[in-house]
N, C-alpha and C positions, 0 to 999 in steps of 0.2 A: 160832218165836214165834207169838202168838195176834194177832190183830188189835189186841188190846190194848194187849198188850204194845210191841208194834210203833210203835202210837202213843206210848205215855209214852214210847219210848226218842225217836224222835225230839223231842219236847216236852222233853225233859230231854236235848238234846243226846248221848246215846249212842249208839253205832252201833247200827241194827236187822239185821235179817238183811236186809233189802230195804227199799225208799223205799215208805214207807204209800202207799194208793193211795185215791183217791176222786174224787165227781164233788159238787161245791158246790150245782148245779143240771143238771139232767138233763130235757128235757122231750121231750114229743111233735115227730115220730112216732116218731123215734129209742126212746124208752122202750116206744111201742106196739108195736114189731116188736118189741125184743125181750122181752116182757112175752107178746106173742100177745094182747091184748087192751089195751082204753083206760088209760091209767096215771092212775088217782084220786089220784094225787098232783101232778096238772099241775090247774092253775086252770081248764085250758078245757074241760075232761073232769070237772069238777067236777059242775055243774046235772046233765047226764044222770046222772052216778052216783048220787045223791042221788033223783033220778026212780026209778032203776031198782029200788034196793034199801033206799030210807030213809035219813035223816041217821045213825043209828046203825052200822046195818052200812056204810055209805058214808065214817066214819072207817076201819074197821077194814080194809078194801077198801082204804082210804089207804097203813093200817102194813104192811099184806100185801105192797103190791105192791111201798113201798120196799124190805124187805126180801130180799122174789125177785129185784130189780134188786141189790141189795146184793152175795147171792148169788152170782147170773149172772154178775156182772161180776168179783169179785174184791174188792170194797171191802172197806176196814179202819177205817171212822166211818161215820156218817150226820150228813148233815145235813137237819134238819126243822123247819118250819117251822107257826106254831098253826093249825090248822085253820079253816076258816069256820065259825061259831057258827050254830044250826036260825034258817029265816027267822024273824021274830017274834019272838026271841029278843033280852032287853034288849041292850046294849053302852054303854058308855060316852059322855063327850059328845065330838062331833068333838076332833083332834087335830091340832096342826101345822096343813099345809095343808090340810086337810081342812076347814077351817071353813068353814061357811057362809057365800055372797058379802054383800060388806057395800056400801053406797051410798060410805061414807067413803073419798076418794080420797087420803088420807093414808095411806103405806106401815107408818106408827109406829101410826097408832089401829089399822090393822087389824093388825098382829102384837099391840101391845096387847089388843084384844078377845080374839084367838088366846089368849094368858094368861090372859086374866079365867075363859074358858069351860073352860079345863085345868084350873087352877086348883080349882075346884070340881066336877069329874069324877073317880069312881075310877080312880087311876093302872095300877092293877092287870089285865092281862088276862084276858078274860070266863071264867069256867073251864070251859068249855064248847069253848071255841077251842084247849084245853090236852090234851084228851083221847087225843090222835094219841097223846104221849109214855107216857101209860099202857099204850095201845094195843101201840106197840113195844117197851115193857120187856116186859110181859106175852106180847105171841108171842115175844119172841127166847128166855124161858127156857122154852117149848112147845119151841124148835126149837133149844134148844143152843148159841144163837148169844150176842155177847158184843159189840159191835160200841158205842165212845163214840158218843155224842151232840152234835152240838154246835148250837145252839139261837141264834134271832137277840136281841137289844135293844139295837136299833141306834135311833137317836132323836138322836144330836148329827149328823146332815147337812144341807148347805144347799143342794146339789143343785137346782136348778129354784125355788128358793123367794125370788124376786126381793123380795117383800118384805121376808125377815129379814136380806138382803144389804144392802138400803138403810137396815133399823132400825139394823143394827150399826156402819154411819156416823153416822146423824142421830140417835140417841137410844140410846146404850150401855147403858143401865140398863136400857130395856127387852128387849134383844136379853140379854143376861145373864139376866134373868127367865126368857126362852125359854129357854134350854138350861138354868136350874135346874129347872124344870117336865120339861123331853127326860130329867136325868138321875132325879128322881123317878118318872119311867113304867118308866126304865131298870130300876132298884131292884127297883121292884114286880116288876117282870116277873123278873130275879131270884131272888125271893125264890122266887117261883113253882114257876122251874123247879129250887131246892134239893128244894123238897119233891120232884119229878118225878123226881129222880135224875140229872140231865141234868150232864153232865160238862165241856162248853166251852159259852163263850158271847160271843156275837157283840157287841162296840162299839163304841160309833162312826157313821160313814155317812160317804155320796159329799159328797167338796168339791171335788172335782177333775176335768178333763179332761186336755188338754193340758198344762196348767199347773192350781196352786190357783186355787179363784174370788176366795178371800180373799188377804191377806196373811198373811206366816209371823207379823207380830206380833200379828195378828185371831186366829189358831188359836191363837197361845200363851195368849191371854188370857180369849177366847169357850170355846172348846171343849178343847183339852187337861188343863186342869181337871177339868173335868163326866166326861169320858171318866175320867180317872184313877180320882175316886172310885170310880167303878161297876166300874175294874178289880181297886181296892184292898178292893169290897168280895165280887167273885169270889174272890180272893185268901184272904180270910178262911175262905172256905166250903172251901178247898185244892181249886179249880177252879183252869182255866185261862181268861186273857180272850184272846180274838184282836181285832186291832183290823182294820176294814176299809174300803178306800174304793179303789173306783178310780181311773187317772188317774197324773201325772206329779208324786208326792211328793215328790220330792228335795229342795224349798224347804224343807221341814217336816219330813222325813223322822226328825232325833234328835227332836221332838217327839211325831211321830205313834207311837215306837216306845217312844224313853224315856220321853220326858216323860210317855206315858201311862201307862208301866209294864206292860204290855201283856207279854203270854208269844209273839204269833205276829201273822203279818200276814199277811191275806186279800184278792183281787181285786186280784193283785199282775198291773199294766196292762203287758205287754210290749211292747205297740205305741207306746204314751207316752212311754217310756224307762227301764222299769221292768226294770233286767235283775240277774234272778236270780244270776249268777256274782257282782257287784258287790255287792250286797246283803250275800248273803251273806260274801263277803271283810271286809266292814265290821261286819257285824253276827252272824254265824254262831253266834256262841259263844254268844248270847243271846235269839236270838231265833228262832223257827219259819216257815218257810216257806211258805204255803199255795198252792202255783201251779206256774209261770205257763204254763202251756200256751195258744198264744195262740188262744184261739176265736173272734174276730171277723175274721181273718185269716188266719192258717195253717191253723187246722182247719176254717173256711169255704171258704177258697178256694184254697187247696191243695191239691196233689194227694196221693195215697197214703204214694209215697214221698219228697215235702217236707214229710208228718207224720210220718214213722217216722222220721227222719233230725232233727227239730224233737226230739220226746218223747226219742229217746235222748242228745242235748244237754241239755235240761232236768237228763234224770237226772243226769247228769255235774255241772253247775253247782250239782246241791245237794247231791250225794253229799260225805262229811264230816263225822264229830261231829255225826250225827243234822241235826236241824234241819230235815231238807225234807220234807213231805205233796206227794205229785205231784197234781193235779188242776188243773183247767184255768181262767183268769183269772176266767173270769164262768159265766154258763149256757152250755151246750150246747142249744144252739136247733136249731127248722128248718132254719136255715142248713147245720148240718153233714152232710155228707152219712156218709150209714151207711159207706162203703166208708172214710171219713176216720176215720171213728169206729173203727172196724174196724181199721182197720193202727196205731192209738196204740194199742189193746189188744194186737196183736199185738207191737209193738213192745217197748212195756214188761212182758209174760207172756216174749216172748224174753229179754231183757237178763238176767231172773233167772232163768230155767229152770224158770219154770212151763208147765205144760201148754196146746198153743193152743186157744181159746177155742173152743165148738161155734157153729156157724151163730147167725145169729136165728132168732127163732123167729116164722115170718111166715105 
């Protein structure tokens, strides 16, 4: 099978030849070693690239390097996210928490405000921030490669945002505003990336740690909704929506999955009590797996062979009528260390009898 292929089967629950394989977020230094140079796809490595070679060549240097990482490593999607638009360069008005601090120590006026200032802001991402996706259509048919897309417009999370937590008690009508406003940027963004060619799309956001921040009857009401639309209107375009949110779903869980209508689910939380074999027994026939290799954890702090022994469990727990992408809960940070890194690849290249991976390149 192609990468491709690979993917739709899983996505359409069909057996693949092997569990697609990807990494959701991949950063330095881990990417640098194996890249043999700074990976212009990590944000911290961003300002000097841009220094060294110009904002222009500095995307392309972006698409480049995900793709050699693509590559190297064996992956069967990407995931990419809109690039930073040239300094000086317009952009919309703040967003969400992003606003500007305000004096009013009412939690309702300033989410209020929050709205007033979306509200009359283009919902749409700068098209300048959009060019990465050109960038990578364009080298992968230079390089023969074929590899989906799957792109963010995530905008209904409540994550850290203590004020829309207290609107959505004390003034419903305006907390409802907010997420109509989260699902219109949704949209826009979207529409965007139909024209890009971009084949999955990210939505949703973090509501969760341990447990929801909310109640399951706040999600059915606030956000389930808004998510739907913008799943049903992926759907239209005969895209796939994945819905995403770290943390321990289970409260919400037929919500976040049915109720959205949602084709997969991403930053599925193993350490919270997110467990892949479960999921999947409940849900398998319908829905896709995006995970859960646990990175803040086992691939952190785990040794070699308590990764290789983790990764070939995963496989197991999703193997079945399609439905599993193996990749790992969240990012692959600093934390991981290369040798951790290193025996999950080995690990999962052994289980199907792919060839073992050549050194980094350091």
């Amino acid at each position: 099978m192609t990468p491709r292929q690979r993917v739709e089967a899983a996505l359409r629950h069909r057996e693949p030849d092997r569990t697609p394989f990807f990494e959701y977020v991949l950063l330095s230094p881990l990417a640098d070693q194996f890249l043999g140079r700074p990976y212009a796809g990590d944000p911290a490595n961003w300002a000097p690239c841009v220094q060294a070679l110009g904002w222009q060549r500095a995307v392309r240097q972006n698409a480049m390097d995900r793709l050699d990482l693509a590559a190297l490593l064996g992956h069967d999607l990407l995931y990419a996210t809109p690039n930073p638009v040239p300094c000086g360069r317009g952009v919309s008005a703040p967003r969400g928490r992003s606003a500007p601090p305000t004096e009013d120590e009412d939690p309702v006026e300033r989410v209020r405000l929050r709205n007033e200032r979306a509200a009359v802001a283009n919902p749409a991402p700068h098209d300048d921030s959009l060019r990465l996706y050109a960038e990578l259509k364009d080298m992968m048919r230079q390089r023969d490669m074929d590899l989906p897309i799957l792109a963010p417009a995530y905008a209904h999370g409540v994550w850290t945002d203590v004020d829309l937590l207290q609107t959505m008690a004390l003034a419903p009508e305006v907390a409802h505003e907010h997420f109509a406003l989260a699902t219109r940027r949704s949209l826009a963004a979207v529409e965007k990336y139909l024209a890009l060619g971009v084949d999955m799309i990210g939505v949703g956001g973090d509501f969760a740690g341990n447990r929801p921040l909310i109640s399951p009857e706040a999600y059915r009401t606030f956000i389930m909704p808004e998510v739907r639309k913008v799943a049903r209107r992926v759907h239209r375009a005969g895209l796939w929506a994945v819905n995403a949110s770290d943390g321990n779903l289970w409260p919400v869980l037929e919500d976040f999955l049915l109720g959205c209508e949602v084709d997969g689910y991403l930053e599925i939380d193993q350490h919270a009590g997110m467990d892949l074999r479960q999921l999947k027994a409940a849900y398998g026939g319908r829905i896709t797996f995006f995970g859960n290799l646990d990175c803040g954890n086992t691939l952190s702090f785990g040794s070699p062979a308590d990764v290789r022994r983790h990764t070939l469990e995963c496989i197991e727990a999703g193997w079945g009528r399609g439905g599993h992408i193996l990749c790992a809960s969240n990012a692959i940070t600093a934390g991981v260390p290369m040798a951790n890194y290193l025996a999950l690849l080995a690990a999962y290249r052994g289980r199907f009898g792919l060839p073992p991976l050549g050194a980094p390149l350091t």
